[in-house]
C-alpha positions in Angstrom: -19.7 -45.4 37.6 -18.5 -41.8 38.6 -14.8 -41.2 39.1 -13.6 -41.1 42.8 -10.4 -40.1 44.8 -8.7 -42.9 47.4 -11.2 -42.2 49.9 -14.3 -43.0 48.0 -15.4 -39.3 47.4 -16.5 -38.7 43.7 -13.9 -36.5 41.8 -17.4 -34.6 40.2 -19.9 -32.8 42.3 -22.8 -33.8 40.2 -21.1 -37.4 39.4 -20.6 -36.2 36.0 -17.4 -35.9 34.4 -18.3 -32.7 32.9 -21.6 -30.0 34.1 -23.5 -28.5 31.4 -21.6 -25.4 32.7 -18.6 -26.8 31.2 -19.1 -28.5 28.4 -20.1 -26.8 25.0 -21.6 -28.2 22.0 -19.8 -25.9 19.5 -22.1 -27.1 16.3 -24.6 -25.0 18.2 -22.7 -22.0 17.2 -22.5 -22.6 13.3 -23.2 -19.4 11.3 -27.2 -19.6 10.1 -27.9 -19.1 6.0 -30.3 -16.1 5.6 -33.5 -18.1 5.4 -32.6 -19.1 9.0 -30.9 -22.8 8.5 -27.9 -23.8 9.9 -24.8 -24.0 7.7 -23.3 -27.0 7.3 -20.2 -27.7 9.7 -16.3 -27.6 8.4 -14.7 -30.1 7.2 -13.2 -32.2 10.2 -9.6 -31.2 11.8 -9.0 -34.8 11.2 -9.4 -34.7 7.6 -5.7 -33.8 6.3 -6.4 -30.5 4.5 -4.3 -29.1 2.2 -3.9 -25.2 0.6 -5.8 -25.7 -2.3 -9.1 -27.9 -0.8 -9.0 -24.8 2.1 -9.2 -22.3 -1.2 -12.0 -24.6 -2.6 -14.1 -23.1 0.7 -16.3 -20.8 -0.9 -17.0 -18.6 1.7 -13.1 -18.6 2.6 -12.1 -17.8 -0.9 -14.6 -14.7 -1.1 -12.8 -13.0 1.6 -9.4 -14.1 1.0 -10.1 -12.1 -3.0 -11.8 -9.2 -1.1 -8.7 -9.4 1.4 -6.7 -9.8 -1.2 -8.3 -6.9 -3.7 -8.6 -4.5 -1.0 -4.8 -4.3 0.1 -3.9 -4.0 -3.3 -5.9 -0.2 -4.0 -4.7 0.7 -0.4 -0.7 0.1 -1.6 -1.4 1.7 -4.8 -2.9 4.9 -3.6 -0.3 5.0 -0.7 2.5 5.4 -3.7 -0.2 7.8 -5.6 -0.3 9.6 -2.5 3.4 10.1 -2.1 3.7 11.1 -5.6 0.5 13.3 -6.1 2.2 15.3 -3.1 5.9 15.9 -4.5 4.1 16.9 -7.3 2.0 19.7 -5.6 5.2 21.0 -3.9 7.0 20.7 -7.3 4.8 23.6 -8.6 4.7 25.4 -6.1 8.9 25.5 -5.8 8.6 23.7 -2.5 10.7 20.5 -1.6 9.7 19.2 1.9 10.6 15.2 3.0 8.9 16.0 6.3 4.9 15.9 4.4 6.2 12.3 3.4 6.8 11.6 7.1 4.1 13.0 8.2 1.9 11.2 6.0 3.3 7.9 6.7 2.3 8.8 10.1 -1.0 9.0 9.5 -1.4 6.3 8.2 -0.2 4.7 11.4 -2.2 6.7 13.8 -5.3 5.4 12.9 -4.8 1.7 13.9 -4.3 3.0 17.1 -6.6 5.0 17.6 -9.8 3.0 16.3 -9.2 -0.6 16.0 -10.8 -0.5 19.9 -13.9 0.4 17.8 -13.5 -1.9 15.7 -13.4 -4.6 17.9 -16.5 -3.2 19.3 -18.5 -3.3 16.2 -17.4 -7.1 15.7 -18.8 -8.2 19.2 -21.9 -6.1 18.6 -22.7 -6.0 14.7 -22.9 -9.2 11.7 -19.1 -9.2 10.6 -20.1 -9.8 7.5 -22.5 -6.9 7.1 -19.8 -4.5 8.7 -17.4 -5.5 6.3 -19.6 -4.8 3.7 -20.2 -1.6 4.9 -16.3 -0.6 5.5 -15.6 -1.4 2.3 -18.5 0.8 0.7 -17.2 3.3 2.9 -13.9 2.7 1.7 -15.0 3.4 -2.1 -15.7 6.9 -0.7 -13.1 7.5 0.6 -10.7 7.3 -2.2 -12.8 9.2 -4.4 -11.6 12.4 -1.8 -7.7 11.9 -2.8 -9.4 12.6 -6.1 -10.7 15.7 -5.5 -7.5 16.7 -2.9 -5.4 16.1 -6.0 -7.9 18.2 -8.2 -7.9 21.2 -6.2 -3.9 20.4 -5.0 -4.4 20.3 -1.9 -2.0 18.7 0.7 -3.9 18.7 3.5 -6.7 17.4 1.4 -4.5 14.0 0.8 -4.0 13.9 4.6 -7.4 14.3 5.6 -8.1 11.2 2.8 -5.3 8.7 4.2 -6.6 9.4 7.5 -10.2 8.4 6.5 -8.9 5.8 4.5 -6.9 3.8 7.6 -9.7 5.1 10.0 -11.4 2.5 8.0 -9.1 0.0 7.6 -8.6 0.4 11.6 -12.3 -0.7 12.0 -12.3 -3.2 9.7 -9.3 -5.6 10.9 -11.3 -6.9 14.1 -14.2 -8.1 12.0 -12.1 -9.9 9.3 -10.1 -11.4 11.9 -13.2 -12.6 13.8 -14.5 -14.0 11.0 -11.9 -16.1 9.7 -13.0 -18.9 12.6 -16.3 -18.8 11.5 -15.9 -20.0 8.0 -13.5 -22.5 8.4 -12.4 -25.9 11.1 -10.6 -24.8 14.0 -7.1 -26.5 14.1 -5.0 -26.9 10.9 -7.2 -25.5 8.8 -7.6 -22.2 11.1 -3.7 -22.4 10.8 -3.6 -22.7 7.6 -6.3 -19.9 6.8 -4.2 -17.2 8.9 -1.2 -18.6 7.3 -2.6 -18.0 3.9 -4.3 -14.4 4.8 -0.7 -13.0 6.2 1.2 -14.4 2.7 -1.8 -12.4 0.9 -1.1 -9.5 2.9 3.4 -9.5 2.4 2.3 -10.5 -1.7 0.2 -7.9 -2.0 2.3 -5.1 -0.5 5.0 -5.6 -3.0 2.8 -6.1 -5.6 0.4 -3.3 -4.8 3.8 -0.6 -3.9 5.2 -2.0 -7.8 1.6 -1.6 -9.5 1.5 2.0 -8.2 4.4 3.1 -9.3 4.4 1.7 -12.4 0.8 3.3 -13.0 1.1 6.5 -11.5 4.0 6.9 -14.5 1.4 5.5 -17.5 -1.7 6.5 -16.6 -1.7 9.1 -14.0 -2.3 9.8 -10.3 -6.0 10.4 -10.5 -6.2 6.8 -12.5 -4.4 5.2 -9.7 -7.2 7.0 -7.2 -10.3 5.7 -8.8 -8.7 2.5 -9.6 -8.3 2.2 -5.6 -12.4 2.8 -5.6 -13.2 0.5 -7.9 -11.2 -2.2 -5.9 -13.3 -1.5 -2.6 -16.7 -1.8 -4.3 -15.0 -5.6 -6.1 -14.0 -6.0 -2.4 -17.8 -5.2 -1.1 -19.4 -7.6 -3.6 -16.9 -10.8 -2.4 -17.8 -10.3 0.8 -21.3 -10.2 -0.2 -21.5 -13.4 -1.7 -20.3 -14.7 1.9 -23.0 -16.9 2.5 -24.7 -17.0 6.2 -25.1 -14.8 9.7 -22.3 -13.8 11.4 -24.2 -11.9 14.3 -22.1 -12.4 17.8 -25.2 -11.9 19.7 -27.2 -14.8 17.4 -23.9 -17.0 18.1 -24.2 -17.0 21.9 -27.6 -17.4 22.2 -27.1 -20.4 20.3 -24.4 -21.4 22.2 -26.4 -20.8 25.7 -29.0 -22.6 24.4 -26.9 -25.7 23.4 
């Protein structure tokens, strides 16, 4: 019997307690494997889950090492960067703080400038494929602070760390969209994010250490290539992400629930 109010009036229009305009069978929206079949669902929110069975998630644990890889090259060449310019000043008799400054800027100015983009690309493009893409660009990328540090140019490094967070701008949105998609919503979501920003603190102390210490043994174009190879390690993790992550696939899906 349908739900009424004291004077005999149903509390529901259609004398259901919920329209199908409301109510959402979120299985429908379950990332497809390539040959078109549905993924199976997360474990349940009720299920206690711990760190480690979250890291047992395969698809979770490729981008958490691609995550993971990733900010690692980025802290490195940022120290390589800072280096590799004090050293071009150095022969040229020139001291100046304020390239430092202005190239911690730039690496700034990017986020806030192109994560809008980003964020377009996620709701447009398969997240997957974009980060696979980013990170290919990525590779790239750092293989111009090589040649800036070849021919000694400053504003060569610039122009690189620009690129460099232009990409990293772009490719926050589709990690972050991601993350949902491969894991339960509820603790384990929690537990994801939680796990993604103690990746991120670890490896900016252990990135920022690694590229000093490098940059003194084996040099700042070392620390530069090394910071390439970790993108293309980064592109293959996120390769072996299993399943479509295509927004527009998802809510037809989910209309069609």
């Amino acid at each position: 019997m349908a739900a009424q109010d004291d004077e005999g009036k149903s509390l529901f229009p259609d004398g259901h307690p919920s329209s199908p305009l409301h109510h959402v069978n979120y299985d429908a929206i379950n990332p497809v494997n390539n040959d078109g079949s549905r993924l199976s669902s997360p474990a349940s929110n009720k299920e206690v889950v711990s760190y480690w069975s979250l890291c047992q998630n395969r698809n979770f644990s490729c981008l958490l090492i691609s995550y993971t890889i990733t900010h690692i090259g980025e802290w490195m060449t940022y120290i390589a960067s800072i280096s590799a310019i004090e050293q071009i000043h150095a022969s040229n008799s020139k001291v100046s703080r304020l390239s430092i400054s202005f190239l911690a800027i730039l690496r700034l100015l990017p986020n806030a400038l192109f994560a809008s983009v980003g964020g377009v690309l996620a709701d447009s493009y398969d997240r997957r494929t974009i980060l696979f893409v980013l990170d290919l660009m990525g590779a790239a990328v750092a293989l111009v602070y090589i040649l800036s540090y070849y021919c000694e140019s400053v504003y060569g490094l610039y122009f690189a760390t620009f690129l460099q967070m232009t990409v990293a701008a772009m490719y926050v949105p589709s990690r972050t969209a991601i993350v949902p998609l491969l894991v339960a919503e509820g603790e384990e979501l929690k537990k994801a994010n939680t796990i993604l920003g103690l990746a991120w603190s670890t490896m900016q102390a252990l990135g920022s250490s690694m590229g000093g210490v490098l940059t003194q043994w084996v040099g700042i174009q070392l620390c530069f290539a090394f910071d390439s190879f970790t993108y293309l390690v980064s592109a293959l993790f996120i390769w072996k992400i299993n399943g479509r992550y295509n927004p527009v696939e998802l809510d037809e899906r989910l209309i069609g629930a």
